[in-house]
mmJSON file of the N, C-alpha and C atoms, coordinates in Angstrom:
{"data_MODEL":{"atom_site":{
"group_PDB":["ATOM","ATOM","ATOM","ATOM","ATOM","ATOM","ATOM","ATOM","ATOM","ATOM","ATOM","ATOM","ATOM","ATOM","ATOM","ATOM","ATOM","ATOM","ATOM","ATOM","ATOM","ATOM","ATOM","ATOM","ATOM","ATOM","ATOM","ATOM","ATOM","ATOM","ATOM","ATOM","ATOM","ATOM","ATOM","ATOM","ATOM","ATOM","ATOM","ATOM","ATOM","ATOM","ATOM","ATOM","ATOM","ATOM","ATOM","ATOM","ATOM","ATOM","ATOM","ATOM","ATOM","ATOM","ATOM","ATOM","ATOM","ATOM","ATOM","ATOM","ATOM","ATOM","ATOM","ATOM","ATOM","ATOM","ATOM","ATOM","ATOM","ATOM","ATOM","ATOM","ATOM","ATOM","ATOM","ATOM","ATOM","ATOM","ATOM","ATOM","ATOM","ATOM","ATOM","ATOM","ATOM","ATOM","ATOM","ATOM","ATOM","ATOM","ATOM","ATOM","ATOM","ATOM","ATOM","ATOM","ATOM","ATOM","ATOM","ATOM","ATOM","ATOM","ATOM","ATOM","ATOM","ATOM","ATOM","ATOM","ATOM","ATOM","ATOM","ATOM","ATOM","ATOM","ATOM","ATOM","ATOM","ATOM","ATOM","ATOM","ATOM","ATOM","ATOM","ATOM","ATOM","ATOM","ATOM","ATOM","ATOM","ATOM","ATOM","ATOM","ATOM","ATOM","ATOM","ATOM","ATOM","ATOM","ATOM","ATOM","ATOM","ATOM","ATOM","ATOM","ATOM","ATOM","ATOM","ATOM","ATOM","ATOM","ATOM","ATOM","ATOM","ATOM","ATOM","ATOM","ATOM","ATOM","ATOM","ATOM","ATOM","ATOM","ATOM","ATOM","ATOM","ATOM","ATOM","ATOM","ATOM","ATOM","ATOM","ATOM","ATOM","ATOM"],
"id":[1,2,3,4,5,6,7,8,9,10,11,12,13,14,15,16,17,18,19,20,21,22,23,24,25,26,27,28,29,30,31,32,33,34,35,36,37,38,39,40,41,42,43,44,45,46,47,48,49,50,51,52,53,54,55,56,57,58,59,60,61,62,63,64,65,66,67,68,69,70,71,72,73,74,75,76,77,78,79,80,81,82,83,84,85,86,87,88,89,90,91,92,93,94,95,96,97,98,99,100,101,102,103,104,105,106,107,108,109,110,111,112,113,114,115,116,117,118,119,120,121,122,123,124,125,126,127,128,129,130,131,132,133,134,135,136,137,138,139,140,141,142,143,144,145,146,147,148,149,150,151,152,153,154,155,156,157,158,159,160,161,162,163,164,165,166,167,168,169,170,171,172,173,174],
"type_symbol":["N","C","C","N","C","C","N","C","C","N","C","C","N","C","C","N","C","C","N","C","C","N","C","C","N","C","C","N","C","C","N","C","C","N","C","C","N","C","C","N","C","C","N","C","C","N","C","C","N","C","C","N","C","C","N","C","C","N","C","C","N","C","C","N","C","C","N","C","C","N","C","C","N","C","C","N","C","C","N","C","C","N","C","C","N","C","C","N","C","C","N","C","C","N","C","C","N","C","C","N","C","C","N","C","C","N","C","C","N","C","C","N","C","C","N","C","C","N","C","C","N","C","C","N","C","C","N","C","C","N","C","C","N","C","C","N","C","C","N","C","C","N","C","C","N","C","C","N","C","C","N","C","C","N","C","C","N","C","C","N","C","C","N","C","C","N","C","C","N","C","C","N","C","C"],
"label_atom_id":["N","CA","C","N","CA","C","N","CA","C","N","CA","C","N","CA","C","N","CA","C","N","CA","C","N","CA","C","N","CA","C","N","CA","C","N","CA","C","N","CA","C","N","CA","C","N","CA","C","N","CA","C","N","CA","C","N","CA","C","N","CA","C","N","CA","C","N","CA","C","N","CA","C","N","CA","C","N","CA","C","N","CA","C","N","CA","C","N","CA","C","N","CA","C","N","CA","C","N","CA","C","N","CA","C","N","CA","C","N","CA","C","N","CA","C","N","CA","C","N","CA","C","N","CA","C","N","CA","C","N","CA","C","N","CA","C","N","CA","C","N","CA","C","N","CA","C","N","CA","C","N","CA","C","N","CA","C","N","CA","C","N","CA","C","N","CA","C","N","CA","C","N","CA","C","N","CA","C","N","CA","C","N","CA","C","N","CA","C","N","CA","C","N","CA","C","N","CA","C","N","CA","C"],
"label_alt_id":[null,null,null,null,null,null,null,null,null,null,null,null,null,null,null,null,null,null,null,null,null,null,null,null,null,null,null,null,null,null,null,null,null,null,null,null,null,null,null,null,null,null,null,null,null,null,null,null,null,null,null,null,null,null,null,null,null,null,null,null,null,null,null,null,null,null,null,null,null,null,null,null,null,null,null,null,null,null,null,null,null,null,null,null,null,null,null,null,null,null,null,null,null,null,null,null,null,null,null,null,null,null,null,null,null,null,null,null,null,null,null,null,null,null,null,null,null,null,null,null,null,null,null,null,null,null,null,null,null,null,null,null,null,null,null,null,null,null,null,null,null,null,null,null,null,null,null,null,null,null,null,null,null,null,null,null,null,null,null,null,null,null,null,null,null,null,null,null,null,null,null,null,null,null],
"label_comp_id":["UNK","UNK","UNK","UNK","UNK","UNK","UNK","UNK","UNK","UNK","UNK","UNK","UNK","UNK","UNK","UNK","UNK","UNK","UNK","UNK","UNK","UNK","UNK","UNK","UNK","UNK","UNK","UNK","UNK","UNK","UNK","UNK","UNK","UNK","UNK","UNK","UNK","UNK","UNK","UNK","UNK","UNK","UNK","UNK","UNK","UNK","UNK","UNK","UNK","UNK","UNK","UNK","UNK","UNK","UNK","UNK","UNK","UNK","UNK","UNK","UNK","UNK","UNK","UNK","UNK","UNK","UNK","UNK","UNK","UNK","UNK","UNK","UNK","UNK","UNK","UNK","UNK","UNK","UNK","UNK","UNK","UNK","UNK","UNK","UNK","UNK","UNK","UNK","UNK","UNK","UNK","UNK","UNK","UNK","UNK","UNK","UNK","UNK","UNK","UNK","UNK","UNK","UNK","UNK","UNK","UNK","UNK","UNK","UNK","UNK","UNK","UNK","UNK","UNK","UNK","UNK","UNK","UNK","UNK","UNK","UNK","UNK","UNK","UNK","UNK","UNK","UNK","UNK","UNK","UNK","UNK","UNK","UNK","UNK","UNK","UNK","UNK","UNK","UNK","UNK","UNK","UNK","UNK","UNK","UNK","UNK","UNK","UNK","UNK","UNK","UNK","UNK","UNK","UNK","UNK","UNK","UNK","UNK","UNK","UNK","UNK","UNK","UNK","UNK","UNK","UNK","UNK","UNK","UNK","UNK","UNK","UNK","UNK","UNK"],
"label_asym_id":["A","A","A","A","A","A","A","A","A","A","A","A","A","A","A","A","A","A","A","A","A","A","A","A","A","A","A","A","A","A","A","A","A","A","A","A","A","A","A","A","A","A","A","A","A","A","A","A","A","A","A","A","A","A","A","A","A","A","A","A","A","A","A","A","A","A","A","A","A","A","A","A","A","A","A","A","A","A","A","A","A","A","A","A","A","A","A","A","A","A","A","A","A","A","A","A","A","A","A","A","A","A","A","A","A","A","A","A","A","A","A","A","A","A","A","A","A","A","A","A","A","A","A","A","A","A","A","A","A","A","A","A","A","A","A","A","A","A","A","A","A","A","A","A","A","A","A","A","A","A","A","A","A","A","A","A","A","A","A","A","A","A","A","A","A","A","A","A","A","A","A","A","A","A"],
"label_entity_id":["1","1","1","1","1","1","1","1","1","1","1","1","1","1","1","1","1","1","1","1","1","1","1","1","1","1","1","1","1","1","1","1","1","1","1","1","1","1","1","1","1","1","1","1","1","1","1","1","1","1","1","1","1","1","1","1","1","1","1","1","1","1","1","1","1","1","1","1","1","1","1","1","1","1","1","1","1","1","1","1","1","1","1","1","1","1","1","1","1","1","1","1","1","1","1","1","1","1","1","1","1","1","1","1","1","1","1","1","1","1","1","1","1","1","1","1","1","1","1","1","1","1","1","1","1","1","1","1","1","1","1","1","1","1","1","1","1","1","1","1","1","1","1","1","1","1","1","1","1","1","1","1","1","1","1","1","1","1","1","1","1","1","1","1","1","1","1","1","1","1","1","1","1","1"],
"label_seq_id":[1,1,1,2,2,2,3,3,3,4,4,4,5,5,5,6,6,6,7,7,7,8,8,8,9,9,9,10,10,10,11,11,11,12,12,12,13,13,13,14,14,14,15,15,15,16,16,16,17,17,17,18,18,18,19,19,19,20,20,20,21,21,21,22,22,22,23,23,23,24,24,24,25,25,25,26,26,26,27,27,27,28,28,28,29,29,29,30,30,30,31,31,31,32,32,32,33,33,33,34,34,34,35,35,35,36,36,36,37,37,37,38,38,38,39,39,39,40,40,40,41,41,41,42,42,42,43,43,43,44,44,44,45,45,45,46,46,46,47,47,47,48,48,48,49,49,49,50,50,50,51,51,51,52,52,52,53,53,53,54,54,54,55,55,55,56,56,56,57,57,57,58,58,58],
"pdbx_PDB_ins_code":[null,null,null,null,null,null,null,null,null,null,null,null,null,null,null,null,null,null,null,null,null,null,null,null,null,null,null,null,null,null,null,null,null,null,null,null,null,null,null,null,null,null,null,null,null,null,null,null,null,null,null,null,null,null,null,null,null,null,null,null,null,null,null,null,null,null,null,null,null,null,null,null,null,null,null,null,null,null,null,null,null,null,null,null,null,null,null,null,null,null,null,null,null,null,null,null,null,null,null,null,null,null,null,null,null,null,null,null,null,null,null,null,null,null,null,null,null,null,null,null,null,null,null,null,null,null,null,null,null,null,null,null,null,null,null,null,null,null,null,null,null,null,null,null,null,null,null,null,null,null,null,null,null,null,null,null,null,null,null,null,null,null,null,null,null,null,null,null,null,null,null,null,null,null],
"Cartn_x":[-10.631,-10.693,-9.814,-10.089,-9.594,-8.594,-7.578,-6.685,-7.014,-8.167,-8.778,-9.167,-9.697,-10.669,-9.622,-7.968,-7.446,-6.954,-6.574,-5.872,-6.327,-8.193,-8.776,-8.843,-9.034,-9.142,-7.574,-6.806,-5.395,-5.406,-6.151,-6.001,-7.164,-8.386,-9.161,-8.83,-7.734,-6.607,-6.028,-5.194,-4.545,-4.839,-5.893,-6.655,-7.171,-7.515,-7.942,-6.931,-5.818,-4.168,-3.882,-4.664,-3.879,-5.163,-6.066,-6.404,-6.092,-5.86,-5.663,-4.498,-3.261,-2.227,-2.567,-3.584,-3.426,-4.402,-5.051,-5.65,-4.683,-4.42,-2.61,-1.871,-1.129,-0.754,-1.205,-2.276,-2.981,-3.162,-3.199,-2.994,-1.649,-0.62,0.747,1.065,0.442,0.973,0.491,-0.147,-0.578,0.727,1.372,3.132,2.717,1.322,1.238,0.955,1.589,1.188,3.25,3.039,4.194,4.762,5.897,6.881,6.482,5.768,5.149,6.626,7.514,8.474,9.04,9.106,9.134,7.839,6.868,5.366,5.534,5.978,5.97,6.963,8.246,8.72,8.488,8.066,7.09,5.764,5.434,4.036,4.764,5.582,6.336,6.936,7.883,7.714,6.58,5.42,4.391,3.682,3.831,3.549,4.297,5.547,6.158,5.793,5.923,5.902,4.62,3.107,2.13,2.095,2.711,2.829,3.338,2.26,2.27,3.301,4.133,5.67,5.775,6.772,7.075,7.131,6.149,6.472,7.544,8.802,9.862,9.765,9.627,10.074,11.048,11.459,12.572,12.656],
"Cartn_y":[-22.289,-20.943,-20.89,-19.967,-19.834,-19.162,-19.159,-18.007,-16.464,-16.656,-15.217,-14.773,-15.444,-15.159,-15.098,-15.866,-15.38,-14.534,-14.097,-12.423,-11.161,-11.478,-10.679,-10.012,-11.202,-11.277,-10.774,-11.042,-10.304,-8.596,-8.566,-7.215,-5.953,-6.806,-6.237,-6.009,-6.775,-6.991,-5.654,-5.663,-4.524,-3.527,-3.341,-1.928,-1.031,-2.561,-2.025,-1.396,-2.22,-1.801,-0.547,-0.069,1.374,2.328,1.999,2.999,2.78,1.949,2.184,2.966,2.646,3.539,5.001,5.218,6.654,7.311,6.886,7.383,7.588,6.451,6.853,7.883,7.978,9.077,10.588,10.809,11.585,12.223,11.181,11.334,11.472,11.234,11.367,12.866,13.15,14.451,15.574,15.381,16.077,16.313,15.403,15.192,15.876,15.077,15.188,14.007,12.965,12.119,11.373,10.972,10.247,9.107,9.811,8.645,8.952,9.947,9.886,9.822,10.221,9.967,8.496,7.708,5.944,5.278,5.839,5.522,6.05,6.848,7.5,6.769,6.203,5.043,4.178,3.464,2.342,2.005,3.483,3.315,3.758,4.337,4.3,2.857,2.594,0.968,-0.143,-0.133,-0.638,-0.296,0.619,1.153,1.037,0.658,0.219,-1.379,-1.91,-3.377,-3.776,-2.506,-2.579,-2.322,-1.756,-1.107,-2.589,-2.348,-2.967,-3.127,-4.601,-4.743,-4.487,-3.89,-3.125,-4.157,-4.135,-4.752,-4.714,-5.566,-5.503,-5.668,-4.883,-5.846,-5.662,-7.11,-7.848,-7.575],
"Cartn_z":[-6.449,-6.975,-8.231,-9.288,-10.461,-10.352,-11.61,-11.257,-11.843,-12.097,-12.584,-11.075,-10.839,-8.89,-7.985,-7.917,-7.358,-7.5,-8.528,-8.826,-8.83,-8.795,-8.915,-7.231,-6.274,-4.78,-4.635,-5.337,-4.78,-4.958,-6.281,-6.509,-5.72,-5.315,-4.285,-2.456,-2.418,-1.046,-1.06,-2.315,-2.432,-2.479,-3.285,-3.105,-1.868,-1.209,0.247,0.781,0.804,1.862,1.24,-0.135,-0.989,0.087,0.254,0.753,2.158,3.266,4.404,4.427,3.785,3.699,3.256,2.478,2.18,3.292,3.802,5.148,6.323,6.696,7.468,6.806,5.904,5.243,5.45,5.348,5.525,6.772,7.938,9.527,9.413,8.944,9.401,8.987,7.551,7.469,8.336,9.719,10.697,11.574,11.157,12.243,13.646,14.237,15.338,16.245,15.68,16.388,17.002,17.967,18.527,17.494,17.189,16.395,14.787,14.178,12.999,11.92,12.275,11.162,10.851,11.864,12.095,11.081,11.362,10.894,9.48,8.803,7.554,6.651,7.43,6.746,6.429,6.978,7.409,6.508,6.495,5.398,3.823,3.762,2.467,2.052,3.287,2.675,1.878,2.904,2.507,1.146,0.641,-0.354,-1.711,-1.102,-2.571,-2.354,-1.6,-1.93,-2.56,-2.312,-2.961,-4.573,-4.838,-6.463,-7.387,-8.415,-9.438,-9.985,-10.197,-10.683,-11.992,-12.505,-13.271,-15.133,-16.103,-17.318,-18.189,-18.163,-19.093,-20.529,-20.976,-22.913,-23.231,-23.834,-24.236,-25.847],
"occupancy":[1.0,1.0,1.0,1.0,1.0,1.0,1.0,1.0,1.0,1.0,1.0,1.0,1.0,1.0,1.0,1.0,1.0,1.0,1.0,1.0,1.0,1.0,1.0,1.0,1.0,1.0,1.0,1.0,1.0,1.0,1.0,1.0,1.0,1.0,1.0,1.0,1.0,1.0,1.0,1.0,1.0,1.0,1.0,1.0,1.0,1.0,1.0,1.0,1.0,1.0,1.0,1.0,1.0,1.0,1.0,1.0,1.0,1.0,1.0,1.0,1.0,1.0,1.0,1.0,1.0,1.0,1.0,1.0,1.0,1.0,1.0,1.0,1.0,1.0,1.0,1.0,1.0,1.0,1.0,1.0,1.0,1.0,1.0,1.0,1.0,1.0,1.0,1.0,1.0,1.0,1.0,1.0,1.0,1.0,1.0,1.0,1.0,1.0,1.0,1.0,1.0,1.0,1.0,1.0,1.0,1.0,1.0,1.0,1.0,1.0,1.0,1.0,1.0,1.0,1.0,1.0,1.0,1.0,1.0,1.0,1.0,1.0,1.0,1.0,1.0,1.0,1.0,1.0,1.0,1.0,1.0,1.0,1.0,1.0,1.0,1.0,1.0,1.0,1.0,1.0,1.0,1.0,1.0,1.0,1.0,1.0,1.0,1.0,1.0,1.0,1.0,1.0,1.0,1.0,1.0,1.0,1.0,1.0,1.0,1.0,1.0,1.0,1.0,1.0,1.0,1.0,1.0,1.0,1.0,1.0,1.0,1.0,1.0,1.0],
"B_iso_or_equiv":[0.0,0.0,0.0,0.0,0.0,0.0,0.0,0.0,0.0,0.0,0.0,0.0,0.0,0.0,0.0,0.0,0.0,0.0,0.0,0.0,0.0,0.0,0.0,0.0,0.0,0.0,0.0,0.0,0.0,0.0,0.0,0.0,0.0,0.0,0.0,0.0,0.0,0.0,0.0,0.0,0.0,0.0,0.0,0.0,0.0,0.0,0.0,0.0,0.0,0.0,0.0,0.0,0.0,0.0,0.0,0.0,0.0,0.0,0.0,0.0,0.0,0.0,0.0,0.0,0.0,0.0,0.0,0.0,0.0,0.0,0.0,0.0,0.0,0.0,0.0,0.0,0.0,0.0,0.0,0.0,0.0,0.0,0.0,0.0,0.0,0.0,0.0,0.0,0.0,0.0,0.0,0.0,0.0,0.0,0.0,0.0,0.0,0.0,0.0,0.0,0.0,0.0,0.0,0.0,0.0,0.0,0.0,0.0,0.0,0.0,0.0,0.0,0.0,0.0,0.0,0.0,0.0,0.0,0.0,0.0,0.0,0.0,0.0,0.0,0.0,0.0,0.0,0.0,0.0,0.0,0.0,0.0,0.0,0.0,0.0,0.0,0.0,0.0,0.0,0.0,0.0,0.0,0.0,0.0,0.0,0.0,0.0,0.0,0.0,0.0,0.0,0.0,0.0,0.0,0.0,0.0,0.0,0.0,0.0,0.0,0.0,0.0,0.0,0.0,0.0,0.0,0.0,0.0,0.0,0.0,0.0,0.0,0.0,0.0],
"pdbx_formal_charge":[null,null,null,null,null,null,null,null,null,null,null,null,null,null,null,null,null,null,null,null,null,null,null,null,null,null,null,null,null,null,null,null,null,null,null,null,null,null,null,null,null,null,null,null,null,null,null,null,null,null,null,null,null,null,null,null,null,null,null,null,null,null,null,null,null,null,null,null,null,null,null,null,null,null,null,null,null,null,null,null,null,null,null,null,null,null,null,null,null,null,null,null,null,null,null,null,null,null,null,null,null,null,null,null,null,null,null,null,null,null,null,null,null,null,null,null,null,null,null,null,null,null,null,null,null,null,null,null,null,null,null,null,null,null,null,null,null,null,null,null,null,null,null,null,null,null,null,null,null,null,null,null,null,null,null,null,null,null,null,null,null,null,null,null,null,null,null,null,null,null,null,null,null,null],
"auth_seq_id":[1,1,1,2,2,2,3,3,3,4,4,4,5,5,5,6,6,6,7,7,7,8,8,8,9,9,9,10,10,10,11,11,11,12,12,12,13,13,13,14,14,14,15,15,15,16,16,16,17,17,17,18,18,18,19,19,19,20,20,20,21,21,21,22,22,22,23,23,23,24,24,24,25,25,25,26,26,26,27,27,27,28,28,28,29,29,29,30,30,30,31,31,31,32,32,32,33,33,33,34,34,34,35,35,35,36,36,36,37,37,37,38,38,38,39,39,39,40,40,40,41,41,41,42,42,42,43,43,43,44,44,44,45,45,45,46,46,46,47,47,47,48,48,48,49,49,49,50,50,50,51,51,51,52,52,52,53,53,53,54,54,54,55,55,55,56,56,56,57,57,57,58,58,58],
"auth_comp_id":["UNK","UNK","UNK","UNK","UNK","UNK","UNK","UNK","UNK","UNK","UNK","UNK","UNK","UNK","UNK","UNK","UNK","UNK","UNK","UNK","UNK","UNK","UNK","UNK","UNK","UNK","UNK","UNK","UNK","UNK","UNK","UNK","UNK","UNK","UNK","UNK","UNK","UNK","UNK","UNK","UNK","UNK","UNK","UNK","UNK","UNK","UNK","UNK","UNK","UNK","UNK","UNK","UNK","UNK","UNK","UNK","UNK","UNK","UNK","UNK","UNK","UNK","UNK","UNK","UNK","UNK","UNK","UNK","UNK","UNK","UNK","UNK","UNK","UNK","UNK","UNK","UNK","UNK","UNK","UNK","UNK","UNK","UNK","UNK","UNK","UNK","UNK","UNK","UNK","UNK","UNK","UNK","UNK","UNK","UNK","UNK","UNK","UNK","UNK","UNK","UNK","UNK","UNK","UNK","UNK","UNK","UNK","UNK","UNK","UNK","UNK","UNK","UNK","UNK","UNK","UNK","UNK","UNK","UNK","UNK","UNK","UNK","UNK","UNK","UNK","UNK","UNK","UNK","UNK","UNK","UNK","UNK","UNK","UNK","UNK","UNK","UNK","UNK","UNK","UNK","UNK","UNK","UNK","UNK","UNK","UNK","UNK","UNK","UNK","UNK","UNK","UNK","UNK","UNK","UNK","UNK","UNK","UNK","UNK","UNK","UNK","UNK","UNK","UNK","UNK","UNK","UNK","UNK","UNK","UNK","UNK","UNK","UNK","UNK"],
"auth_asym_id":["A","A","A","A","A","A","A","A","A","A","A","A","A","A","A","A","A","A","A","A","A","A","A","A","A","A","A","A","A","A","A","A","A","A","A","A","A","A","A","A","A","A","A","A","A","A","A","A","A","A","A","A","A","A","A","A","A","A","A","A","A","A","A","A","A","A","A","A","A","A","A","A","A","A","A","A","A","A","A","A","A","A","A","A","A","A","A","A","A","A","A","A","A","A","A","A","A","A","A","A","A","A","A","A","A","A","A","A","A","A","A","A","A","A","A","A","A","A","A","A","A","A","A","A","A","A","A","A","A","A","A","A","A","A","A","A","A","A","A","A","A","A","A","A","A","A","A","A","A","A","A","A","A","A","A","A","A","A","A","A","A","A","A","A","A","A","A","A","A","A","A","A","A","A"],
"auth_atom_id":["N","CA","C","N","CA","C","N","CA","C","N","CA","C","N","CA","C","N","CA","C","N","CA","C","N","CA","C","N","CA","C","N","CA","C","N","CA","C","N","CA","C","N","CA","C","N","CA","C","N","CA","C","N","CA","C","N","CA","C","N","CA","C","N","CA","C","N","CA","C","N","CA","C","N","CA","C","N","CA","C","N","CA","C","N","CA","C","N","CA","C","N","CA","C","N","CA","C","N","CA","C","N","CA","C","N","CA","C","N","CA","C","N","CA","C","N","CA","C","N","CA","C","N","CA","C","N","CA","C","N","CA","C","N","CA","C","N","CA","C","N","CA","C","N","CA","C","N","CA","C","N","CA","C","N","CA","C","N","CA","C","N","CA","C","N","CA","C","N","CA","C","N","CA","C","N","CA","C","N","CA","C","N","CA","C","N","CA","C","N","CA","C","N","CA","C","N","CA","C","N","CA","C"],
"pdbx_PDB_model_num":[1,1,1,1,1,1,1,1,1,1,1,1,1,1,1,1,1,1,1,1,1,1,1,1,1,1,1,1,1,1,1,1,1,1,1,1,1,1,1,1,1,1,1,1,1,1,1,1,1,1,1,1,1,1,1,1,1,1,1,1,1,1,1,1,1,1,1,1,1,1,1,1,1,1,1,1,1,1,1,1,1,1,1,1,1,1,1,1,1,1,1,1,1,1,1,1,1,1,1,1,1,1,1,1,1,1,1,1,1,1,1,1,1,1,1,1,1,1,1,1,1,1,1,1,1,1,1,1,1,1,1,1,1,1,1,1,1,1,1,1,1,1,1,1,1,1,1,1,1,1,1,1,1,1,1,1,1,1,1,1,1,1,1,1,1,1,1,1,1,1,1,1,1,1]
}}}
């Protein structure tokens, strides 16, 4: 695989995990489910480690 095809497959990974998280999200802000404030961390975590790293110029 290329590294165009892998980055591209990385960035179609991710997209997916952006929307499973915002569907969870979405169920959490119901704050009716058991433990949803544990779960809301949790998916906030996941969500930064998803975000696009940040471009420096030097």
């Amino acid at each position: 695989m290329s590294p165009e095809q892998e980055r591209g497959s990385g960035q179609r990974h991710a997209a997916a995990a952006s929307w499973m998280l915002s569907a969870i999200q979405e169920r959490i802000g119901e704050r009716d489910l058991l433990g949803w404030k544990k779960l809301a961390a949790v998916v906030d975590k996941a969500a930064q480690l998803l975000k696009a790293p940040s471009k420096h110029v030097h």
